[in-house]
C-alpha positions in Angstrom: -16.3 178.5 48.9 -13.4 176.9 51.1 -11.6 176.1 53.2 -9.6 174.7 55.9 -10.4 174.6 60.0 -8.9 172.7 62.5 -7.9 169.6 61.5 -8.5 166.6 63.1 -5.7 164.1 64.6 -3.8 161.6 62.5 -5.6 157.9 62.7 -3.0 155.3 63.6 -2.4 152.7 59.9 -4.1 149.3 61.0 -1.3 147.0 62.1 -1.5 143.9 60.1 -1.9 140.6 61.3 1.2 138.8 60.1 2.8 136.8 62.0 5.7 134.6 61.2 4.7 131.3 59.4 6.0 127.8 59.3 8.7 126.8 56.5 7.4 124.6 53.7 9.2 121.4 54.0 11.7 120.9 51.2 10.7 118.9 48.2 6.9 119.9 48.4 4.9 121.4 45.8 6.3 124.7 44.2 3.9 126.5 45.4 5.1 128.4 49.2 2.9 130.8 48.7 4.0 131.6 52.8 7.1 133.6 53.8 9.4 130.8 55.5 10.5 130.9 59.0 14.1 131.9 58.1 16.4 129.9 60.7 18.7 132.5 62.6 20.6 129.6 63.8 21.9 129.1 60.1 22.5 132.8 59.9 24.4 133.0 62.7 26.4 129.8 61.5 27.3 132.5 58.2 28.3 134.9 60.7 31.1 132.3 62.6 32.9 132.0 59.0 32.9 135.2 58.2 34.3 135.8 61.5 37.1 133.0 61.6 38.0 134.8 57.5 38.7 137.6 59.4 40.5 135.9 62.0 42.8 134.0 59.6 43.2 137.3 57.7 44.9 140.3 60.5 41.2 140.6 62.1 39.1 142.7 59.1 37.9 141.8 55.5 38.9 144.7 54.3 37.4 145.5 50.5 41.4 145.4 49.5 42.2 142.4 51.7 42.4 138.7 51.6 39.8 138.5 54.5 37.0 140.2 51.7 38.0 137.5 49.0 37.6 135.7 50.9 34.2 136.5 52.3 33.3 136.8 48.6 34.7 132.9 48.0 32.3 131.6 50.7 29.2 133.1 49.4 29.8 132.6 45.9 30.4 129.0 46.8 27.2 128.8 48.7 25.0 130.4 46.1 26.6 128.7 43.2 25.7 125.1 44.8 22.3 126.0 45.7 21.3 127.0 41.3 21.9 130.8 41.4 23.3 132.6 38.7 26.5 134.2 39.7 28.5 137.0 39.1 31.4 138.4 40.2 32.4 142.2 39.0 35.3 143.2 39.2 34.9 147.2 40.4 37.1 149.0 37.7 36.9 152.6 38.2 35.5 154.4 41.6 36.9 151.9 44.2 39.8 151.6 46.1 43.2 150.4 45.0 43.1 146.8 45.1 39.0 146.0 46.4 37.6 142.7 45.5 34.3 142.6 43.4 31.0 143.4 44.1 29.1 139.8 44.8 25.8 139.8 42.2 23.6 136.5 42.3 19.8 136.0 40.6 17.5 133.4 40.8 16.6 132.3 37.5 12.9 132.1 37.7 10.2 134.7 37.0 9.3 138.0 34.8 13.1 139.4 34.4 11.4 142.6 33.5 10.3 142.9 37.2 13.6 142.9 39.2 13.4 143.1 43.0 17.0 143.3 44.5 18.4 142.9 47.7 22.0 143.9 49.0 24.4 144.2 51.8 27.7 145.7 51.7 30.3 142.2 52.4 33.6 144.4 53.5 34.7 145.7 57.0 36.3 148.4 58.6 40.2 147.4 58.9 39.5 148.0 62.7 37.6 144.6 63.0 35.7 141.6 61.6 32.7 143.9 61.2 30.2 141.0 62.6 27.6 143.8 62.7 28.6 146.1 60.1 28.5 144.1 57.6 28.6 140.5 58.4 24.8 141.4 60.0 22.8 142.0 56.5 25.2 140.0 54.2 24.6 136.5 56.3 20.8 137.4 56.9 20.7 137.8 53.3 22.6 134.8 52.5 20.2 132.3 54.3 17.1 134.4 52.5 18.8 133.6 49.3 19.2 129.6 50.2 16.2 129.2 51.8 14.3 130.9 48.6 16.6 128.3 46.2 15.6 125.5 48.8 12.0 126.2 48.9 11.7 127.2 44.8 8.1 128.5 44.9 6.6 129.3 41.7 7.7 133.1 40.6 6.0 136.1 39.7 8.9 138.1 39.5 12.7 138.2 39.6 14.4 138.0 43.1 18.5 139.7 42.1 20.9 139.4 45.4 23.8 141.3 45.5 27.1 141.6 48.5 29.1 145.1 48.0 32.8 145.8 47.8 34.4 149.1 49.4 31.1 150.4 51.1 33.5 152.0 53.7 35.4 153.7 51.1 32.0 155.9 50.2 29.6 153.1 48.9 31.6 152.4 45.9 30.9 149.2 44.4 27.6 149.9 44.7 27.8 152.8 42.8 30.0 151.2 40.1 27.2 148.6 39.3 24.4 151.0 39.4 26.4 153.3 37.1 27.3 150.0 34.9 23.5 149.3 34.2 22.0 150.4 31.1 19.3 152.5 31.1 16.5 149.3 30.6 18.4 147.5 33.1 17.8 150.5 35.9 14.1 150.4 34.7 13.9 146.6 35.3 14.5 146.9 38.7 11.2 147.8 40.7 12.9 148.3 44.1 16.4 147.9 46.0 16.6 147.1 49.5 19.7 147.7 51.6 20.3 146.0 55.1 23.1 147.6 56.8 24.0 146.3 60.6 20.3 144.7 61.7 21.7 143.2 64.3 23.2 146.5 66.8 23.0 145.2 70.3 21.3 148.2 71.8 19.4 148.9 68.5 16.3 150.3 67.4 14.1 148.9 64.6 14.4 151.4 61.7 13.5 151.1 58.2 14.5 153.6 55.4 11.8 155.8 53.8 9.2 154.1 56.2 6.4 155.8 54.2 7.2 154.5 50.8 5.4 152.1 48.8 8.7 150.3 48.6 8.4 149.9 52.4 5.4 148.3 52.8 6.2 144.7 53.2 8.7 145.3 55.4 7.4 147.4 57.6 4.1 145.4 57.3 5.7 142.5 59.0 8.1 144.5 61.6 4.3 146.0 62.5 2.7 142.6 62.8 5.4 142.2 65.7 4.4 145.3 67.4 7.8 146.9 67.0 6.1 150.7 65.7 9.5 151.0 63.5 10.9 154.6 63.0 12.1 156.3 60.0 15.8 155.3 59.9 17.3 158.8 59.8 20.8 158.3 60.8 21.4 155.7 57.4 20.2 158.3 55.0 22.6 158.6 52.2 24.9 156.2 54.3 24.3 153.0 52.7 24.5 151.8 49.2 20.6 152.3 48.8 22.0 155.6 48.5 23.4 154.5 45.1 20.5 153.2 43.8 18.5 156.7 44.9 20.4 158.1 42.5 18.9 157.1 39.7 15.4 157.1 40.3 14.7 153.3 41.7 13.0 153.2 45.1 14.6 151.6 47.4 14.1 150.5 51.3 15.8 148.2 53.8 15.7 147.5 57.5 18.8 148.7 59.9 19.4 148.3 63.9 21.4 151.8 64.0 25.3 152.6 64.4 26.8 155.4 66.6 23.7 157.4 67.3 22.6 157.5 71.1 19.0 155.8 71.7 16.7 158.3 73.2 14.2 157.3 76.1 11.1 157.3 74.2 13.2 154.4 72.1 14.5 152.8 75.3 10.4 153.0 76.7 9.5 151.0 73.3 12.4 148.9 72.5 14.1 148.0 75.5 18.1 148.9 75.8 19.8 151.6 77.3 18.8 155.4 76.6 21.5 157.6 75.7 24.3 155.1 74.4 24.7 154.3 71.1 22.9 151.4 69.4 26.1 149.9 68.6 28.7 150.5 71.2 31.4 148.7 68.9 30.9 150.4 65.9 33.5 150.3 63.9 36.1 149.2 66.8 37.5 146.0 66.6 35.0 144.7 69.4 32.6 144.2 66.5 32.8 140.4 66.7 30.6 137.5 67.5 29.8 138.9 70.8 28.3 142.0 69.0 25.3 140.3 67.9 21.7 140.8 69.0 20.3 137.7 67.7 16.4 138.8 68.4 16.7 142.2 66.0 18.7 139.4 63.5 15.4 137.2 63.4 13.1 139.2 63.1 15.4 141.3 60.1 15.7 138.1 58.0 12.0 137.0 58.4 11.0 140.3 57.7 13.2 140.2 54.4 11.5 136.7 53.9 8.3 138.4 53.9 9.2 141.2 51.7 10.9 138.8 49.2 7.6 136.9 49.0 5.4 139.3 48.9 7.0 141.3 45.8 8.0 138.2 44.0 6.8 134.6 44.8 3.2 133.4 43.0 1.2 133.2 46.2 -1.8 132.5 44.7 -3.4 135.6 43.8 -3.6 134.5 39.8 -1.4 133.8 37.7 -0.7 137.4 36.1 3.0 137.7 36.2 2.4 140.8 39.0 -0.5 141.1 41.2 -1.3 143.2 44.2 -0.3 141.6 47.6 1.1 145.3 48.5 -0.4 148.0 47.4 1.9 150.1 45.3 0.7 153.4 46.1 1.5 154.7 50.1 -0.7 156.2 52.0 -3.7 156.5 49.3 -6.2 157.0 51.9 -3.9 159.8 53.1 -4.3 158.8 56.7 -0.7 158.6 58.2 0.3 162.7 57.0 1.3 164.0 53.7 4.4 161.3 52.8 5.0 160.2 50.7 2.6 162.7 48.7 4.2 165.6 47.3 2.8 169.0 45.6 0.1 171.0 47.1 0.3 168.6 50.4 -1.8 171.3 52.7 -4.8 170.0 50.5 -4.4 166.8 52.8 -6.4 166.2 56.4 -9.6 166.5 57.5 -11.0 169.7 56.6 -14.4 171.0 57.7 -17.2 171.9 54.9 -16.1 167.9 53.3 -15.7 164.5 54.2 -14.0 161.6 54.0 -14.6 158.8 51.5 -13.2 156.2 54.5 -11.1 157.2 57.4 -11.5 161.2 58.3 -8.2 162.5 56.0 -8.4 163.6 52.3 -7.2 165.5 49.5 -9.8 168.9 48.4 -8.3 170.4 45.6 -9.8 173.7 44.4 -13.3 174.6 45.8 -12.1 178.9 45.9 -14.2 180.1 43.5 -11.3 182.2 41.9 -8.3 181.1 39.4 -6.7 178.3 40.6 -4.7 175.7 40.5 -3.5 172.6 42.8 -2.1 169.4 42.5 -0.9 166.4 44.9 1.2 162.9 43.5 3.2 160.5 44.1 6.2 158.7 42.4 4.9 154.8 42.1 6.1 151.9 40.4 3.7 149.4 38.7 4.2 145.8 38.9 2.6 144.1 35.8 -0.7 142.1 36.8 -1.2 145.3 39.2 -1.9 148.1 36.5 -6.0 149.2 37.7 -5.4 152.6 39.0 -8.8 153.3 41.1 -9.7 156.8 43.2 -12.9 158.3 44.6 -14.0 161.5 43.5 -16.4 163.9 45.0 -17.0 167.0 42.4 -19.1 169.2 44.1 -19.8 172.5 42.1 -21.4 175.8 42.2 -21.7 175.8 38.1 -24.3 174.9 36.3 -25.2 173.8 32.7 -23.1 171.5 30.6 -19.8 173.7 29.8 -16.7 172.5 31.8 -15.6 175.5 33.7 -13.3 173.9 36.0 -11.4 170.8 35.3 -10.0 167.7 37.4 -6.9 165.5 35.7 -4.8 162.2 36.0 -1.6 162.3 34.6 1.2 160.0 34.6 4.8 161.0 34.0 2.8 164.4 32.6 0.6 162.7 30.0 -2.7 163.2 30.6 -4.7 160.1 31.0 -8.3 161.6 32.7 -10.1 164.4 32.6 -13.1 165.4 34.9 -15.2 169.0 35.3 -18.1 170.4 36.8 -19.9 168.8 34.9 -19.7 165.4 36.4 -20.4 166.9 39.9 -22.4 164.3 42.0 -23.8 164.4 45.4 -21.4 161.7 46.7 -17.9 160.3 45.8 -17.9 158.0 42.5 -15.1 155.6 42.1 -13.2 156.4 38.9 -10.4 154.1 37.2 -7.7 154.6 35.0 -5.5 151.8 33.0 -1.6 152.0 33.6 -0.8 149.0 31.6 1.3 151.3 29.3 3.9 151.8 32.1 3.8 148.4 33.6 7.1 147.0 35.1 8.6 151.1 35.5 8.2 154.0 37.5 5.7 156.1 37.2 5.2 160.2 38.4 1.1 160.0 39.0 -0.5 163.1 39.5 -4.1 164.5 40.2 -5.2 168.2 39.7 -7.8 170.2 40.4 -8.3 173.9 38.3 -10.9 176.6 38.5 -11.6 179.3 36.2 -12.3 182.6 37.8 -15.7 182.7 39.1 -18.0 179.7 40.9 -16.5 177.4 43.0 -15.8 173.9 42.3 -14.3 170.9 44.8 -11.9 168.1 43.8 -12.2 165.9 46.3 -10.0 163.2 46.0 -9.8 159.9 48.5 -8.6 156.1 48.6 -6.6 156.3 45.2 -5.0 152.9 45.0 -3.4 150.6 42.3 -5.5 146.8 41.9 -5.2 143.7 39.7 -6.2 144.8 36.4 
């Protein structure tokens, strides 16, 4: 019989403890296995040319302008002297009359089936140089980019940078390339991340679906700096992440905020003023060098150093072209809410009549004693090396005898890959694992459901589902 009483408050996620660690010194062995200290003084040194391009070209770069071609010649030139491969595209249908080409630059080293990418839209607004939108996330980019060439740790996966044409024309070059890809192309790429203004002066520390698995990293290091990030609601569908959404790939990125006002409770946390807007030169020719909060721009490109380590470099963990240094599922002890879990969600907190496997919050499914039917999942992607799905599983039953009455599966993408009944009720949870090798390197729709037949209750009780080395 079931079900649901009060339910007891959220517990806080565990801040991690990662702080920012020393660069490896150049020449060493190729194995940084540590994020490196990226230097914001070299960022900001990107930021002065991109500002006297702008200068030199009637104040903007423009996507249809002289002062983007620029822009794009500086960065190639960079990237190209430092080993990447690079690639300009020419944007052929969707831009604007006359916009230069999206920027696209990978480093040449690891499993190419396992694609992490990182962007940042390189145009302005013809109002100004557009130090903060964009010049912010394409030169804290850029110095990720040569610091990863200069440190040349060994790879696990593929790191793929890319710098945007005609963003401010409705995200277009972005959308040309994603539209470009083929279909095993899209599937390559585990996860985009967009960085869009990270450097607002009065700005906030926000990171897009802050949930998501995709997030982790990142907002793993902004939490190992106390910052208690926010969901960045005023970029959603703004940004060329928005592009990659599209089609399926999960994406995330850091942002600092534009023309929304910061409220007090941000003011109380951050510092800044409440009620202006994070930028107050957004998209106003007062967008220059003087526009720039250097702390939020530090702590943006180390937290990009991070998240580039984590989901790509070899740091140690074995030598299985994947690995697990961030667990691909979100929230699989369902302590922080429902998100990113979707379905039957009210089957998630702490209800009375069960408990937790760890924490106080889980997922009953069933347990009515009548025809049923529920169901919670999640959209994951699975690194290779990282294929081990594991869950705990209380079955507790009021059936007896060996018939299965009432059944418990996994599926992915809707093929069933476990079934469970009544009949392997126990008195306490029992860890259960499936294999996901057959979908490693893609994106995956995992699901977990619980039906009863129409008499005799029986409880799914599902906690800490999780993805490991396997």
């Amino acid at each position: 019989m079931k079900r649901r009483f009060a339910v007891a408050s959220l517990s806080l996620a565990a801040v991690l403890g990662l702080g920012t660690l020393p660069a490896v010194a150049a020449g060493s062995a190729p194995a940084a296995a540590q994020p490196p200290d990226i230097d914001v003084t070299k960022v900001k040194a990107h930021l002065t040319e991109l500002n006297s391009i702008a200068g030199r070209n009637g104040g903007t770069r423009r996507s249809n302008g002289q002062g983007y071609r620029d822009s794009v010649a500086y960065v190639k030139g960079k990237l190209q002297a430092a080993g990447y491969t690079v690639t300009e595209q020419p944007c052929t249908s969707g831009c604007s009359s006359g916009a230069g080409p999206n920027l696209i630059a990978e480093w040449p080293h690891g499993d190419a089936g396992n694609v992490s990418m990182f962007g940042a839209h390189l145009d302005s607004v013809s109002a100004g140089p557009g130090m903060n939108d964009n010049g912010s996330g394409s030169a804290a980019l850029l110095e990720n980019a040569l610091t990863l060439a200069q440190q040349n740790p060994t790879m696990k996966g593929r790191v793929r940078f890319a710098w945007w044409t005609d963003e401010e024309q409705g995200l277009n070059g972005s959308d040309f390339y994603v539209r470009s890809l083929s279909s095993a192309q899209r599937s390559a790429i585990t996860a985009y991340y967009n960085f869009d203004m990270v450097a607002s002066t009065n700005g906030g520390y926000f990171i897009n679906h802050v949930t998501s698995a995709a997030a982790a990293p990142m907002k793993a290091y902004w939490d190992s700096l106390g910052l208690q990030p926010e969901e960045n609601t005023e970029g959603a569908g703004r940004s060329d992440d928005y592009s990659f959404e599209q089609y399926g790939i999960p994406t995330s990125g850091y942002a600092m905020g534009a023309s929304a006002r910061k409220t007090s409770a941000q003011a109380a946390k951050w510092g800044g003023t409440a009620g202006s807007s994070y930028d107050p030169c957004y998209h106003r020719s007062c967008d220059n060098l003087d526009n720039i909060n250097t702390t939020g721009l530090n702590r943006a490109s180390d937290g990009i150093a991070h998240t580039i380590w984590q989901r790509a470099v070899d740091t140690g963990g074995g030598g299985d072209g994947g690995g697990c240094d961030t667990d691909p599922v979100a929230n699989g002890g369902f302590e922080t809410g429902s998100a990113p879990w979707t379905g039957d969600t009210g089957t998630i907190g702490a209800h009375s009549g069960q408990s937790a496997h760890s924490g106080t919050r889980f997922s009953w499914l069933a347990g009515y004693g009548s025809t049923h039917t529920e169901s919670v999942g999640q959209t994951v992607t699975v690194p290779a090396g990282c294929t081990r799905l594991t869950y705990w599983l209380h079955v507790d039953t009021d059936e007896s005898g060996s018939t299965a009455y009432d059944t418990f599966r996994v599926k992915a993408d809707g093929t069933t890959l476990a079934t469970l009944s009544n009949v392997d009720a126990r008195s306490g949870y029992v860890q259960r694992t499936v294999d996901l090798g057959a979908y490693a390197g893609r994106q995956v729709a995992l699901s977990f459901t619980g039906s009863e037949d129409g008499s005799l209750q029986t409880s799914f009780v599902l906690d800490d589902v999780s993805l490991q080395e396997g």
